[in-house]
ROMILUM-171728 format. One record per residue: x, y, z of N, C-alpha, C in turn; residue in one letter; residue number from 0. Coordinates in Angstrom, 2 decimals, decimal comma, always signed. Layout:
n.c1; n.c2; n.c3; ca.c1; ca.c2; ca.c3; c.c1; c.c2; c.c3; resn; resi
X; Y; Z; X; Y; Z; X; Y; Z; A; NUM
...
This chain:
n.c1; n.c2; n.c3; ca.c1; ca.c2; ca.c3; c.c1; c.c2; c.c3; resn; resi
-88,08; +80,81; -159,10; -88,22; +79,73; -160,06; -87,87; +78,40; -159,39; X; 0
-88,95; +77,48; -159,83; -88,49; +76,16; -159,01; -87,62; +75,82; -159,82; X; 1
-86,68; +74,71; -159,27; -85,60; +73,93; -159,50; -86,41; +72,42; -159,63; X; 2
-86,43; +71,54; -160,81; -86,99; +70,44; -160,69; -86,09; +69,50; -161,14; X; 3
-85,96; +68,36; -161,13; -85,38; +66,99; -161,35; -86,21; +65,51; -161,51; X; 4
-85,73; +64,92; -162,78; -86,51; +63,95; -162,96; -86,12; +63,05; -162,38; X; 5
-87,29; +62,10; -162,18; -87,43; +61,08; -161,47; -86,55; +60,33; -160,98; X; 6
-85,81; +59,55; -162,92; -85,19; +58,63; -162,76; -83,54; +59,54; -162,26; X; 7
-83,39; +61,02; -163,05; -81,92; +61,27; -162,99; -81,78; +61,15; -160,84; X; 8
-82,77; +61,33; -160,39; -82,78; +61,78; -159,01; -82,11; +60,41; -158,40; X; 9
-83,06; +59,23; -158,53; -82,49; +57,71; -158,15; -81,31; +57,48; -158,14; X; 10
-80,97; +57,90; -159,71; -79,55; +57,41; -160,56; -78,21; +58,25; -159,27; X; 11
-78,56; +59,36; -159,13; -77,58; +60,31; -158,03; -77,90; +59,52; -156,36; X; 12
-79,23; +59,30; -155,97; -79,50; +58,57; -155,00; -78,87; +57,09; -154,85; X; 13
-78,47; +56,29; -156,42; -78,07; +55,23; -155,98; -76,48; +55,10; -156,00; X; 14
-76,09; +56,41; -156,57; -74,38; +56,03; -157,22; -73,70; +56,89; -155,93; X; 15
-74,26; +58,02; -155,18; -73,92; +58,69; -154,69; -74,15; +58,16; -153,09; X; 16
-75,01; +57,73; -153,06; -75,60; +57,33; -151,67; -75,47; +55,69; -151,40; X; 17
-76,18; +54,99; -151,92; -76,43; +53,70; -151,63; -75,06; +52,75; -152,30; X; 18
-74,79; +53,21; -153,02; -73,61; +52,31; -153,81; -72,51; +52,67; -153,39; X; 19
-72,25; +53,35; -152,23; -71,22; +53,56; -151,33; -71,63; +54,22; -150,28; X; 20
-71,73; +55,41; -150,05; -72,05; +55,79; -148,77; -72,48; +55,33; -147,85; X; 21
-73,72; +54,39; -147,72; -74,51; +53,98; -146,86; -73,50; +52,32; -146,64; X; 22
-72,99; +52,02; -147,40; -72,59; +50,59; -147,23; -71,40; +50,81; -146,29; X; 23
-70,98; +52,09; -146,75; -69,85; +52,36; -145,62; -70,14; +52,86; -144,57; X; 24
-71,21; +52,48; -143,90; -71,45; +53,32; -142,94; -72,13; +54,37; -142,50; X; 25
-72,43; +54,89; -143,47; -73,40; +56,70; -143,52; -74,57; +56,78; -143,34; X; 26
-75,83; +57,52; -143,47; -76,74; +57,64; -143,15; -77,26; +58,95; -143,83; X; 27
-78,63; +58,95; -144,25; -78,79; +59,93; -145,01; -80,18; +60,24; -144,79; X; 28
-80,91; +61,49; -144,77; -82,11; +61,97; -144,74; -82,55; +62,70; -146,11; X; 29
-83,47; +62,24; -147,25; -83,95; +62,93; -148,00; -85,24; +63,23; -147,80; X; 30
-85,76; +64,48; -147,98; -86,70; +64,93; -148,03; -87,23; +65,13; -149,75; X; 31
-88,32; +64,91; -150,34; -89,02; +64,54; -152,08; -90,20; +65,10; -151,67; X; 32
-90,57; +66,17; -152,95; -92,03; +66,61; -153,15; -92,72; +66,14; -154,07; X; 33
-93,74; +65,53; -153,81; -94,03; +64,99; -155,19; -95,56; +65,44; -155,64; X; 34
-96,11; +65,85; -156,59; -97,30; +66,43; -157,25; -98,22; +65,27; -157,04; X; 35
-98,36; +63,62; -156,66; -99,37; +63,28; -156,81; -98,90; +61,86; -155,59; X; 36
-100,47; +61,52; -155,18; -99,87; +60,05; -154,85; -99,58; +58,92; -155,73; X; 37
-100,03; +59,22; -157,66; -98,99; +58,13; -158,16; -97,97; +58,00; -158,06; X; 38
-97,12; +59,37; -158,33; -95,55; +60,15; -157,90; -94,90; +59,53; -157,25; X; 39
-96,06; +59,44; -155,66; -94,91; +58,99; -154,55; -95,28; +57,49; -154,63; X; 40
-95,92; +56,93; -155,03; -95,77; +55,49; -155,29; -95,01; +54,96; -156,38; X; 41
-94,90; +55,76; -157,07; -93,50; +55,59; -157,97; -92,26; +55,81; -157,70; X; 42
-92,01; +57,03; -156,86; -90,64; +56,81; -156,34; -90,67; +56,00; -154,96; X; 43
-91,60; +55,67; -154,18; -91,16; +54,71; -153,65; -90,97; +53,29; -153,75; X; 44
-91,08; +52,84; -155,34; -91,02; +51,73; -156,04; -89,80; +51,50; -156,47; X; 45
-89,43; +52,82; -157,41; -88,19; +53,34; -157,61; -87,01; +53,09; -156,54; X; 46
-87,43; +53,67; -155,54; -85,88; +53,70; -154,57; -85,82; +52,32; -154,41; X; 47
-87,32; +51,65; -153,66; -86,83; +50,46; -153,45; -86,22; +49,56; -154,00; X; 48
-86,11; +49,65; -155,64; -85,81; +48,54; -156,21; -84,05; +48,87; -156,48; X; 49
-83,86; +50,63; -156,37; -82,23; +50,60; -156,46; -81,65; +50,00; -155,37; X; 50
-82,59; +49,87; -154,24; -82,41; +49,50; -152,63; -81,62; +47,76; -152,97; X; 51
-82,60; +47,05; -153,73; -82,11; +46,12; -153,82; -81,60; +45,37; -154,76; X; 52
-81,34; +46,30; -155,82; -80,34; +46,06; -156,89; -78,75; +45,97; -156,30; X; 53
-79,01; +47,33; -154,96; -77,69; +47,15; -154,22; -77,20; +45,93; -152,92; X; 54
-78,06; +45,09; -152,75; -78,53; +44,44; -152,01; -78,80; +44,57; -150,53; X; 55
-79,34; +45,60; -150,41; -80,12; +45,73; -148,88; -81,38; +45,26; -148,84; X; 56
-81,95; +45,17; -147,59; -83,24; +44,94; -147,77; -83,78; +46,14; -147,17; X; 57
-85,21; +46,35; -147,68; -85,60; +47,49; -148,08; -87,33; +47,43; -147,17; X; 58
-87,43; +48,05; -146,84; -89,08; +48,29; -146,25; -89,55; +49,78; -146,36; X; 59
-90,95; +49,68; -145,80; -91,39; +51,24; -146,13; -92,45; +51,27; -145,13; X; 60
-92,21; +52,28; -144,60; -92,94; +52,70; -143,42; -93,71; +53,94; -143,53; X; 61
-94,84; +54,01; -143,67; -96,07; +54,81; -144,04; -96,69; +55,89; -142,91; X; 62
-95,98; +56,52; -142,67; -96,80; +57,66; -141,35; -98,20; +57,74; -141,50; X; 63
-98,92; +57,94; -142,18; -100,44; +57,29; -142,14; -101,11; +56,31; -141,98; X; 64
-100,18; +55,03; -141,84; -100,42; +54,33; -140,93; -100,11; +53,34; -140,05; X; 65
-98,80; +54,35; -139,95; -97,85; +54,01; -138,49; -98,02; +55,12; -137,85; X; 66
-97,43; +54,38; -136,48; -97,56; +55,75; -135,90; -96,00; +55,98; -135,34; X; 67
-94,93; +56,63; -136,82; -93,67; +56,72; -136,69; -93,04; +57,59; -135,21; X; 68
-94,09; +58,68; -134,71; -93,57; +58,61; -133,38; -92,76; +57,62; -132,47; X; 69
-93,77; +56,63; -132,85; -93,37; +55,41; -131,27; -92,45; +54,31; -132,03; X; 70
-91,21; +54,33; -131,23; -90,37; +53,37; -132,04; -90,48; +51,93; -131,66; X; 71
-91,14; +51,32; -131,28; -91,82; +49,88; -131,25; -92,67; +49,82; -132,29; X; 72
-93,36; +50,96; -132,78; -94,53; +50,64; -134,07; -93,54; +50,76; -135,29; X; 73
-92,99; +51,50; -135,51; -91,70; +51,36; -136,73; -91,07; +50,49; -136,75; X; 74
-90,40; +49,42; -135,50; -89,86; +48,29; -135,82; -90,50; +47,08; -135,99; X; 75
-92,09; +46,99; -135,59; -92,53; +45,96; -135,80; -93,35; +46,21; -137,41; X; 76
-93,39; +47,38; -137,87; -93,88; +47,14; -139,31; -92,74; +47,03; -140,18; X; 77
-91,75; +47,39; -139,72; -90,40; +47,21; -140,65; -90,06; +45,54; -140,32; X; 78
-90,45; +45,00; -139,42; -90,06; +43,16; -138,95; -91,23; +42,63; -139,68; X; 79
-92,65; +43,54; -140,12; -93,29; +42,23; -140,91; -93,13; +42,18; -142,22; X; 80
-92,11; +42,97; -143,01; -91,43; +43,26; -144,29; -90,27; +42,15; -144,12; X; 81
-89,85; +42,35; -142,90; -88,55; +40,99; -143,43; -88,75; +39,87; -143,48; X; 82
-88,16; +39,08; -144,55; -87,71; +37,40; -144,32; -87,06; +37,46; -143,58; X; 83
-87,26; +36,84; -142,63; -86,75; +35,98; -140,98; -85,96; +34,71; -141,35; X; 84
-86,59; +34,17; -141,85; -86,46; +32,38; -142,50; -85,33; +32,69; -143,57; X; 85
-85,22; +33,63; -144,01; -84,22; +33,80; -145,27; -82,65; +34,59; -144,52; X; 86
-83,12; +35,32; -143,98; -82,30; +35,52; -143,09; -81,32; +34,87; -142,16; X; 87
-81,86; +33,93; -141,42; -81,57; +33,00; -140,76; -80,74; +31,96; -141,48; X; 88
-81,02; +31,50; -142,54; -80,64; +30,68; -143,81; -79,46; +31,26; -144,27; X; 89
-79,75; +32,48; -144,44; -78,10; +33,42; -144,96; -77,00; +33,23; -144,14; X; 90
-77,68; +33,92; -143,14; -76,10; +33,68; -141,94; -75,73; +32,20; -141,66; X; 91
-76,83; +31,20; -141,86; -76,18; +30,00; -141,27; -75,41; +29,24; -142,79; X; 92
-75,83; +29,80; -143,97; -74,74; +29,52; -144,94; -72,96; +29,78; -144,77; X; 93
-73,08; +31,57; -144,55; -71,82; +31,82; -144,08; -71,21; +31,43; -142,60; X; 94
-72,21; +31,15; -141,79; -71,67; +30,23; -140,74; -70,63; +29,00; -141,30; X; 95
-71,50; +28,35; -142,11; -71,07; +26,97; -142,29; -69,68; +27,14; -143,63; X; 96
-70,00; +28,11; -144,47; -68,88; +28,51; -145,63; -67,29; +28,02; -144,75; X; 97
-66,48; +27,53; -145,16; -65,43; +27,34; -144,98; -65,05; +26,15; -144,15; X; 98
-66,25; +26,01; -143,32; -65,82; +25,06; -141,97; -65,96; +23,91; -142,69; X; 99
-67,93; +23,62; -143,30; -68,23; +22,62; -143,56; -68,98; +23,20; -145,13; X; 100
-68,98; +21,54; -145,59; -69,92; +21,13; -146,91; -71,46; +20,96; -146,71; X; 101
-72,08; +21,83; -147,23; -73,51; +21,82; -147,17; -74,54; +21,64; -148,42; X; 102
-75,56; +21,41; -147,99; -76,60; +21,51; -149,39; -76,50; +22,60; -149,74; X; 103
-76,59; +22,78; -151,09; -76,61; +23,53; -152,01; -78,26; +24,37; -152,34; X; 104
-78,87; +23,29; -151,83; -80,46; +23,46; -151,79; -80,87; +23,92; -150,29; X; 105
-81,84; +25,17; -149,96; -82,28; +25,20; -148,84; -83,09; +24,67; -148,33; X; 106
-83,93; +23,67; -148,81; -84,86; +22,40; -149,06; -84,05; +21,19; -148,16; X; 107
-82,97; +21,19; -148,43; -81,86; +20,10; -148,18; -81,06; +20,03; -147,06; X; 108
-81,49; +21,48; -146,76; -81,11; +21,45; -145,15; -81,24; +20,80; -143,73; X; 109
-80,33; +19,83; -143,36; -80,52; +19,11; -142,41; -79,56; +18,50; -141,99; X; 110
-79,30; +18,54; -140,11; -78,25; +17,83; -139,66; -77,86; +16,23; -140,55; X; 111
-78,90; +15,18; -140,95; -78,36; +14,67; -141,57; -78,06; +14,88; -142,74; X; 112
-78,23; +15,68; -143,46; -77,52; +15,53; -144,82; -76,07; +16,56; -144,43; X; 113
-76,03; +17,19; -143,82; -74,43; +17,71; -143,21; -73,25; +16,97; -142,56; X; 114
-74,21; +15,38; -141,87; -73,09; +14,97; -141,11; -73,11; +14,07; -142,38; X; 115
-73,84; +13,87; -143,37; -73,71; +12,63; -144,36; -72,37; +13,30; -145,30; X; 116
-72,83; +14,98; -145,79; -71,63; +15,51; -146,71; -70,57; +15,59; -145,76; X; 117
-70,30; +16,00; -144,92; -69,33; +15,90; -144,18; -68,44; +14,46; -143,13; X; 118
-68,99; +13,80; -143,56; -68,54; +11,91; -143,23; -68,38; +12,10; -141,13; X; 119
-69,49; +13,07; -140,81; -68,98; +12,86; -139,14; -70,84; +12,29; -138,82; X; 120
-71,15; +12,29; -137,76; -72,46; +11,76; -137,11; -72,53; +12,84; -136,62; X; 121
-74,16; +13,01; -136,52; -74,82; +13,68; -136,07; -74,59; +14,62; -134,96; X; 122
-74,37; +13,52; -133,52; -74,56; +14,77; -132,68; -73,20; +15,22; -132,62; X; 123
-72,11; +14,99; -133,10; -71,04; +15,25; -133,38; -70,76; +16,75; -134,27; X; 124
-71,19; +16,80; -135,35; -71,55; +17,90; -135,94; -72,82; +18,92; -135,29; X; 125
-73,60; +18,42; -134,58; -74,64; +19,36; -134,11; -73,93; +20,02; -132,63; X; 126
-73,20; +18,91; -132,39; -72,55; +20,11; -131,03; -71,21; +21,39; -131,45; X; 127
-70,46; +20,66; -132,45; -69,62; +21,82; -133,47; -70,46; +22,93; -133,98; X; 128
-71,52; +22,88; -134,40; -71,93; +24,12; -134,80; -72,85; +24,71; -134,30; X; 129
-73,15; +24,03; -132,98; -73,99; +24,67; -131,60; -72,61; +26,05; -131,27; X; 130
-71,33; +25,54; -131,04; -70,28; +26,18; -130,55; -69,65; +27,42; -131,34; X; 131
-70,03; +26,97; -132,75; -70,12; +27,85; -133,53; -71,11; +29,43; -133,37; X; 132
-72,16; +28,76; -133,01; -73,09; +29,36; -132,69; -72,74; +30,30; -131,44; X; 133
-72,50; +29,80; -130,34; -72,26; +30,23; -129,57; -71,53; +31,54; -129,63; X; 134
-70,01; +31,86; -130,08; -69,01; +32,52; -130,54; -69,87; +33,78; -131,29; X; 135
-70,20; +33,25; -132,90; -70,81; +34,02; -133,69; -72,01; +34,74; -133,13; X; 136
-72,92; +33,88; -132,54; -74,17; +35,07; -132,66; -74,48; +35,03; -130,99; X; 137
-74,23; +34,17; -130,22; -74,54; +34,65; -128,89; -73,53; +35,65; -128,03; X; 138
-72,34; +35,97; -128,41; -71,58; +36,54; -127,99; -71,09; +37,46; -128,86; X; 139
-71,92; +37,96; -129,77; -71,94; +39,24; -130,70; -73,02; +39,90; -129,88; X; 140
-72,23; +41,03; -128,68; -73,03; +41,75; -128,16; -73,24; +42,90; -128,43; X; 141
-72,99; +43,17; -129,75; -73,42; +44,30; -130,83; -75,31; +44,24; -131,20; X; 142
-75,53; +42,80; -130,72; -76,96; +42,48; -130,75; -77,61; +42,39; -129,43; X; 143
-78,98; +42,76; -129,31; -79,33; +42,72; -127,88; -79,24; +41,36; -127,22; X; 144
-79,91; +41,00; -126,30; -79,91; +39,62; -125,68; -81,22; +39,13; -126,31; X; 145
-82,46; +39,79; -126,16; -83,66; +38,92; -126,58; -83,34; +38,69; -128,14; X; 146
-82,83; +39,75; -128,83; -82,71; +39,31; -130,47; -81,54; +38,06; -130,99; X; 147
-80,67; +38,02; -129,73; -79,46; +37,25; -130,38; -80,44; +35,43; -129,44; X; 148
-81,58; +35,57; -128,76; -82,00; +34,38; -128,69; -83,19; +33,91; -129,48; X; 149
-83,96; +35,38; -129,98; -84,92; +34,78; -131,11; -84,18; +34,85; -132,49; X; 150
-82,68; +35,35; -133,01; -82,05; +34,21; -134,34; -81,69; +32,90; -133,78; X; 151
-81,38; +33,46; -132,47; -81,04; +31,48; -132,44; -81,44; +30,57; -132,64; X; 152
-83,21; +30,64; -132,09; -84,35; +29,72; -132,73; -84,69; +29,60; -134,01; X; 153
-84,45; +30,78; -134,85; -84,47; +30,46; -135,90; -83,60; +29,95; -136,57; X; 154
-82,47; +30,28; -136,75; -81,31; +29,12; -136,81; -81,66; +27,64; -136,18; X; 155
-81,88; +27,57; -135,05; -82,36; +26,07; -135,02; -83,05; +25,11; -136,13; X; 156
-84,18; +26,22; -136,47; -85,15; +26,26; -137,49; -84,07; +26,05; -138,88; X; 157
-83,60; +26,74; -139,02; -82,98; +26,98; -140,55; -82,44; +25,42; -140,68; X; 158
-81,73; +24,74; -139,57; -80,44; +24,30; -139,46; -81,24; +23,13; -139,67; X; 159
-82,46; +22,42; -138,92; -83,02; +21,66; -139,61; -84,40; +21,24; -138,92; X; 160
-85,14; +22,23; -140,02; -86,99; +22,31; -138,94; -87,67; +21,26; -138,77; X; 161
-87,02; +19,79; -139,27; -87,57; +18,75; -138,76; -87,20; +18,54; -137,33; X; 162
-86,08; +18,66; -136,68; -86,15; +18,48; -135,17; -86,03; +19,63; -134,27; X; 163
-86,73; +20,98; -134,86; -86,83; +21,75; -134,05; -87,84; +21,94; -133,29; X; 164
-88,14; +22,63; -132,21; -89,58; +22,54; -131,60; -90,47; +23,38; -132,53; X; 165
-91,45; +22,32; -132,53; -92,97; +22,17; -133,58; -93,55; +24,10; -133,44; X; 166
-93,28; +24,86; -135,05; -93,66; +26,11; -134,76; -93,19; +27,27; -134,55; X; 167
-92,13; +27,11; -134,23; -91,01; +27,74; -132,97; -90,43; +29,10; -133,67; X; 168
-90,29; +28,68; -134,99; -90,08; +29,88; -136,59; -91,22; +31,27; -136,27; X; 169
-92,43; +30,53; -136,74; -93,63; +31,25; -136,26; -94,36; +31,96; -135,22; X; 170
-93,66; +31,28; -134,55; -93,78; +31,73; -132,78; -93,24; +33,71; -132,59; X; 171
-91,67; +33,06; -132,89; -90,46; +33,98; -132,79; -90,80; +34,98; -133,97; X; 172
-91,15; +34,80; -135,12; -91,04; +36,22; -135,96; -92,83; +36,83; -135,78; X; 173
-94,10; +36,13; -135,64; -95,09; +37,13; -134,67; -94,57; +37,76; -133,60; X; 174
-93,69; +37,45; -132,70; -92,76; +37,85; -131,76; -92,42; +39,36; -132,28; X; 175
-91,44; +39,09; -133,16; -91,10; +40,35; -133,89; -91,45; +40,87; -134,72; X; 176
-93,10; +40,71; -135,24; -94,17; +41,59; -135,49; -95,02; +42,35; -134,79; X; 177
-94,41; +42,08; -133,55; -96,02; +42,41; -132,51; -97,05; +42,00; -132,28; X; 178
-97,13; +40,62; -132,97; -98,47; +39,94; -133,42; -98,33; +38,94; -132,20; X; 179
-99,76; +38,19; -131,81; -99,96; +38,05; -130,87; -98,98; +36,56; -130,74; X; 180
-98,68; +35,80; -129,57; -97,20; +34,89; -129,48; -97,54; +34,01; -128,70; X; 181
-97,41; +32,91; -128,00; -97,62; +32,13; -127,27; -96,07; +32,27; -126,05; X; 182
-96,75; +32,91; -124,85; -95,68; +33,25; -124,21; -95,03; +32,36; -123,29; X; 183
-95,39; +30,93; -123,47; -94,63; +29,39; -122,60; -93,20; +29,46; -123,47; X; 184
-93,33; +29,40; -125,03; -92,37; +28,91; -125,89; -91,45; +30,21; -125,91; X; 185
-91,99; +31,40; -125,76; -90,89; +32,33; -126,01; -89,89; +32,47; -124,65; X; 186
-90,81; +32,02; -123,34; -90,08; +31,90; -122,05; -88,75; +31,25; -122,20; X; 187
-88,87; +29,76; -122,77; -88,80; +28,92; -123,16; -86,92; +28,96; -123,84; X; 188
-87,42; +30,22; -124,60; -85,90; +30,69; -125,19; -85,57; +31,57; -124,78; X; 189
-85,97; +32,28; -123,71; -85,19; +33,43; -122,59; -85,47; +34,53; -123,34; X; 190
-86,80; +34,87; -123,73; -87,28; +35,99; -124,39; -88,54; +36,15; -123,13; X; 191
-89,15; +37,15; -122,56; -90,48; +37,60; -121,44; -90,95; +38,66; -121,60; X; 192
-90,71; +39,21; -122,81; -91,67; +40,36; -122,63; -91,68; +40,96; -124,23; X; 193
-92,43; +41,89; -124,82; -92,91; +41,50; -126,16; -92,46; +43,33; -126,48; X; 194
-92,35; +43,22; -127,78; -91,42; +44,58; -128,30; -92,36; +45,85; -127,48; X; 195
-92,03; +46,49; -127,11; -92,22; +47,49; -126,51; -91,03; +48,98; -126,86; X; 196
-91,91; +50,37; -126,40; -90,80; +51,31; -126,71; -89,82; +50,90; -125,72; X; 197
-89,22; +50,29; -124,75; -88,11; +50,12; -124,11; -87,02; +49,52; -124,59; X; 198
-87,75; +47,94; -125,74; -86,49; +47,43; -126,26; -86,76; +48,07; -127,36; X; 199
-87,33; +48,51; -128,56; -87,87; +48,39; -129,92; -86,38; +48,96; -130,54; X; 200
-85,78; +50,26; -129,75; -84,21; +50,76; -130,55; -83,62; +50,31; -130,47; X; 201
-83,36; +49,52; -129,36; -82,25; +48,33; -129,11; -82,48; +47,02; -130,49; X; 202
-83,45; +46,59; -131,07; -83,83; +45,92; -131,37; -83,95; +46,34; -132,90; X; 203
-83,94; +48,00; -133,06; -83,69; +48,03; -134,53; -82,05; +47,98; -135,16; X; 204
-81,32; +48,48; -134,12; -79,93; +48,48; -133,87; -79,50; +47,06; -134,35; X; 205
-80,07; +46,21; -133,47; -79,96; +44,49; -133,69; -80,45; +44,04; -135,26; X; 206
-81,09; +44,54; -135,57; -81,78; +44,04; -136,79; -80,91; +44,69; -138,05; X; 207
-80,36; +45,83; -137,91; -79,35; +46,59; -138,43; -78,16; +45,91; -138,45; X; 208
-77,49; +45,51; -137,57; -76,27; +44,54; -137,50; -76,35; +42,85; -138,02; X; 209
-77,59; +42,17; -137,64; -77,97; +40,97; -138,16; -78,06; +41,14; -139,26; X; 210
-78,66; +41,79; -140,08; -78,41; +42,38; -142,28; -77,17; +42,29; -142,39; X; 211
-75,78; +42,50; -141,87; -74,87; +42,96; -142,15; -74,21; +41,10; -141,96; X; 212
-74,65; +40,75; -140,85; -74,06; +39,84; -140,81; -74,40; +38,43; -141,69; X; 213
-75,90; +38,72; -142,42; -76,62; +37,82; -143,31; -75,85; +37,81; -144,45; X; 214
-75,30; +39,26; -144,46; -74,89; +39,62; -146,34; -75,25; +40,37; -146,53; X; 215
-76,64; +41,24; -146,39; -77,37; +42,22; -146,93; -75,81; +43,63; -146,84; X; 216
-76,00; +44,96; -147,63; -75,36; +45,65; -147,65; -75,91; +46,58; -146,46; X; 217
């Protein structure tokens, strides 16, 4: 006799049991789900995702029909064109700035001058403080690889204020970490030379794993 379980009671144990602690602490989990139809599994994979981010992780879905989950460069670059990059980048450089300094409230509003204006210092004065900042926090968090801790940096450049960053440079860096095709002067440029491949791609999901953590995500 089969043993069956509904949908939602399954989530409800998946999110109280697993995601709403386990995984935030650290854990890791493999479920295996049978499901009678492909509405089924497009329902529970609607389902999980949204307990995914009720808990606040971010959440992607990777399709073995058409990935090819073997090769771990193709799993990280379809799981990198699911993420906000730009939002990302924005997160951590909030809690960067939380405590030190006064910032816009608006991510619109983001800009060395309106930081050295809330904060009563000049410009390159504040842009070399939280270059150094920078430095500490994300270039010498070698929990992250080297090419990933220099393509957030650009984006952080970006976040911090995309009017004087180099023209693009956002766009450049996250096709970068889609696999999508890149302009390889500008990525030189930021001490990135060579494009996700299976050599870095685990190193690089590892990195992308620790950068969530350090954005906020759970």
């Amino acid at each position: 006799m089969e043993n069956t379980i509904a949908l939602e009671d399954w989530v409800k144990v998946i999110e109280s049991e697993y995601l709403g602690d386990y995984v935030k602490s650290g854990g890791a989990a493999v479920k295996f789900l049978i499901a009678p139809d492909s509405a089924s599994i497009n329902m529970v994979k609607q389902t999980v995702m949204d307990a995914g981010t009720r808990q606040n992780y971010a959440c992607s879905f990777v399709d073995s029909s058409r990935t090819k989950v073997h090769l771990i460069d193709q799993v990280f670059m379809e799981v990198a064109r699911q993420i906000n990059w730009d939002d990302l980048a924005y997160r951590f450089l909030v809690r960067l700035l939380d405590g030190h300094y006064y910032y816009p409230q608006d991510q619109a509003q983001m800009s060395l001058a309106n930081l050295a204006k809330l904060n009563s210092a000049e410009e390159p004065e504040i842009h070399k403080e939280i270059r150094n900042l920078l430095k500490v926090e994300l270039l010498r968090d070698f929990h992250m690889s080297r090419e990933f801790r220099y393509a957030m940096s650009a984006l952080l450049a970006y976040a911090l204020d995309p009017r004087s960053a180099d023209a693009g440079i956002d766009e450049i860096v996250t096709n970068w970490l889609k696999g999508e095709q890149a302009q390889l002067r500008p990525l030189k440029d930021i001490n990135i030379f060579q494009k996700v491949n299976r050599s870095n791609a685990r190193y690089l999901i590892h990195s992308l794993s620790h950068w969530l953590h350090r954005a906020g995500h759970s």
